[in-house]
C-alpha positions, 0 to 999 in steps of 0.5 A: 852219418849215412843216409840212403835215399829212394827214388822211382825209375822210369825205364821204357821197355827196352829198359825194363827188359834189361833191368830184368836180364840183368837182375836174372844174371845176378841171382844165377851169379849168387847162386853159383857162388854160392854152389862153388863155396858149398863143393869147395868145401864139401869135396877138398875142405876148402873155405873160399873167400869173396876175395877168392871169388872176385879172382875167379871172377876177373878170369871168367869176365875174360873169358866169357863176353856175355859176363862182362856185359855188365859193370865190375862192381855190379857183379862184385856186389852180388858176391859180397852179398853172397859174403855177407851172408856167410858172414851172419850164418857163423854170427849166428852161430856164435852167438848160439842162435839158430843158424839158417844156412844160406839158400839158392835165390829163386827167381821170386826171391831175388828181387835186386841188385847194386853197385858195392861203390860208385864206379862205372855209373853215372848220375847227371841231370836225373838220367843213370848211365852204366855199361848193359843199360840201353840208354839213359836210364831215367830217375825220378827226383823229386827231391835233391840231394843235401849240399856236401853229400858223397854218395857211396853205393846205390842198389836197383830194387824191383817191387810191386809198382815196378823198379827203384834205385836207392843211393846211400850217402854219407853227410856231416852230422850237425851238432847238437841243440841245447836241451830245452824241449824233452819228452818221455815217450811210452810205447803202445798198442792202443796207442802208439807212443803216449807223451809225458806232456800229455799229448800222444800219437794215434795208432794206425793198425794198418795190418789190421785194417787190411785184414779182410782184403788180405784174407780174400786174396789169399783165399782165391790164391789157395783155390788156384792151379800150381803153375797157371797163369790166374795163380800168378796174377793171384799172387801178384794180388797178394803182393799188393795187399802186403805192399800197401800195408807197408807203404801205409806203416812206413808213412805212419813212421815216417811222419811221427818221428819226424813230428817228435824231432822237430818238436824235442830237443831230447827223446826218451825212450824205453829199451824194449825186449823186442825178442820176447814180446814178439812171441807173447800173446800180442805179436801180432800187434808188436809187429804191426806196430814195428817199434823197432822200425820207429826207433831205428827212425827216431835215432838217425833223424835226431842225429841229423837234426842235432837232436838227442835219444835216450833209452831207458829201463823199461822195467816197471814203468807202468806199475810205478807212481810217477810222483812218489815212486809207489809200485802199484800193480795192474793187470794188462786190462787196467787202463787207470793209475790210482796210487793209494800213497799220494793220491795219482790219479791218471791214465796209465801209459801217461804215467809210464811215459813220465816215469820214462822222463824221470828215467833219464835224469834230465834236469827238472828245470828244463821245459817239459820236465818241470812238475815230472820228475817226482821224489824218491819214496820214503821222502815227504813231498812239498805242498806245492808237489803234491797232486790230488787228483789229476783227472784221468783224460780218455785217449780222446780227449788228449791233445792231439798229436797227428802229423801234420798236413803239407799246409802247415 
């Protein structure tokens, strides 16, 4: 499996400087690249390859010393971007999707650079050393590398606390625990994910939180001059604002999948229509939450943790009874399940995340499971079955399920 980790940098000035020169140089590459495929074919019909390109880059590095400053490899990965690139403009096409064209990169939107694989670059004793770097370059590793990793590539990134370097590694996946522990997880706006245990994950809204600082940033960006220099720190100001929102969310993710895989040995998930509900009338909220993003977390985190995920349809998992599979209608204000045919009453993402469980087909047996997975409608249920009246608990009064502090 491949895992990427991030690191800090701690370059001093002359370092900075020459991560800047060299992040310049790249995006000059890009955009060069890019203009050569452009008249290549506009002027003789000519599709020019990356292969193609990294022939005529090996005459220009011969011919010019200030390209070949830098690493081989590290301009090699610019073009490969650049063919990537290409690459999802004709999927897009294909696919019948709306194209977008690759554009040049000005300078306030390329904002790294990396090496395609590792060579010309060293890492030893957290210093990074490579051909145009004055100096060893120093990381900040504060955590170690699994025993038994390769790494494969690592790319340099600039953002609004100054420069990181991430490395991409490739380590040996475990094999999978036996199904013991198994949820169902609903996910949500007012609550984020909703367990069929009847615990559940709070949600954080950092976007909304941060709605008003963000509209007085912008509001004094808009009043400033094009071009000036309270204009740029305003910008900067602006990128601040969004770069915290993210580093909050990211946190929020990050903790609340790794509580799910360490607590169950098997998550069950919706497959969400992500595409349409995002330009439904609650997109804002859809991408606060980044669901995408924690279900992409929740997958190589149980892969790594021996874990499983399971998606299921998420067709009618809020209107169905979770017990005798009665569909029972509800508008998006009606936070209550009552289900006239046997008498369910609870909280209506608690009942959709247990129809989430019964889903996935997970043998009743197993803890978590037992006393969820209700029989078909039409058959008759067994005294020890039947509910009458499962109170209905507020989102307050769940059990909690918060990340944990470093304490525990």
């Amino acid at each position: 499996m491949f895992l990427t980790y991030r690191y800090r940098l701690l370059p001093t000035k002359r370092q900075h400087r020459a991560l800047e020169e060299i992040l310049e140089s790249q995006r000059q590459l890009y955009n060069a690249a890019l203009e050569e495929r452009i008249d290549a074919y506009r002027k003789a019909g000519i599709a020019r390859s990356y292969f193609d390109q990294c022939r005529g880059l090996t005459q220009w590095r011969q011919s010019d010393a200030e390209a070949s400053a830098v690493p081989v490899p590290l301009q090699r990965a610019t073009l490969k971007r650049l063919d990537e690139a290409y690459q999802a403009f004709f999927r897009r096409i294909a696919r019948g999707a709306k194209p977008g064209f690759p554009r040049f990169r000005g300078k306030g939107r390329f904002n790294s650079f990396g090496f395609a694989y590792i060579s010309g670059i060293s890492l030893r004793a957290s210093r990074l050393r490579f051909k145009g770097m004055p100096g060893s370059l120093r990381v900040h590793l504060h955590r170690e590398f699994p025993q038994g990793v390769s790494i494969r590539c690592c790319s340099f990134k600039r953002d609004t606390k100054g420069w990181s370097v991430c490395f991409a590694v490739t380590m040996a996946s475990p094999a999978r625990h036996e199904a013991e522990r198994v949820v169902g997880v609903d996910l949500g706006i007012s609550i984020f994910a909703a367990l069929s245990d009847g615990g559940f994950i709070p949600s954080l809204r950092a976007a909304r939180q941060a709605e008003r600082r963000l509209r007085v940033a912008q509001r004094s960006l808009a009043r400033k001059k094009r071009g000036s220099a309270g204009r740029r720190q305003a910008r900067a100001v602006v990128a601040r604002c969004h770069a915290a929102v993210s580093r909050r969310r990211m946190e929020h993710l990050n903790q609340a999948s790794a509580r799910l895989v360490r607590d169950y040995d098997i998550i069950v998930i919706e497959k969400l229509n992500l595409k349409g509900l995002i330009s439904g009338p609650v997109s804002k909220d859809v991408h606060d939450a980044s669901w995408a993003t924690f279900i992409s977390m929740l997958r190589y985190k149980a892969e790594r943790a021996g874990a499983r995920v399971i998606e299921v349809n998420s067709r009618n998992t809020s209107q169905d009874c979770s017990v005798c599979y009665t569909r029972v209608s509800k508008d998006w204000g009606d936070r209550l399940h009552k289900c006239p045919q046997c008498g369910l009453s609870l909280d209506r993402d608690l009942n959709a995340a247990r129809n989430i469980l019964n889903r996935a087909g997970v043998s009743p047996g197993l803890p978590n499971v037992a006393g969820h997975c209700g029989m078909r409608a039409g058959k008759n249920l067994s005294a020890a079955r039947q509910p009458r009246d499962e109170a209905p608990l507020p989102p307050s009064h769940y059990p909690i399920f918060s990340p944990r502090s470093k304490a525990d």
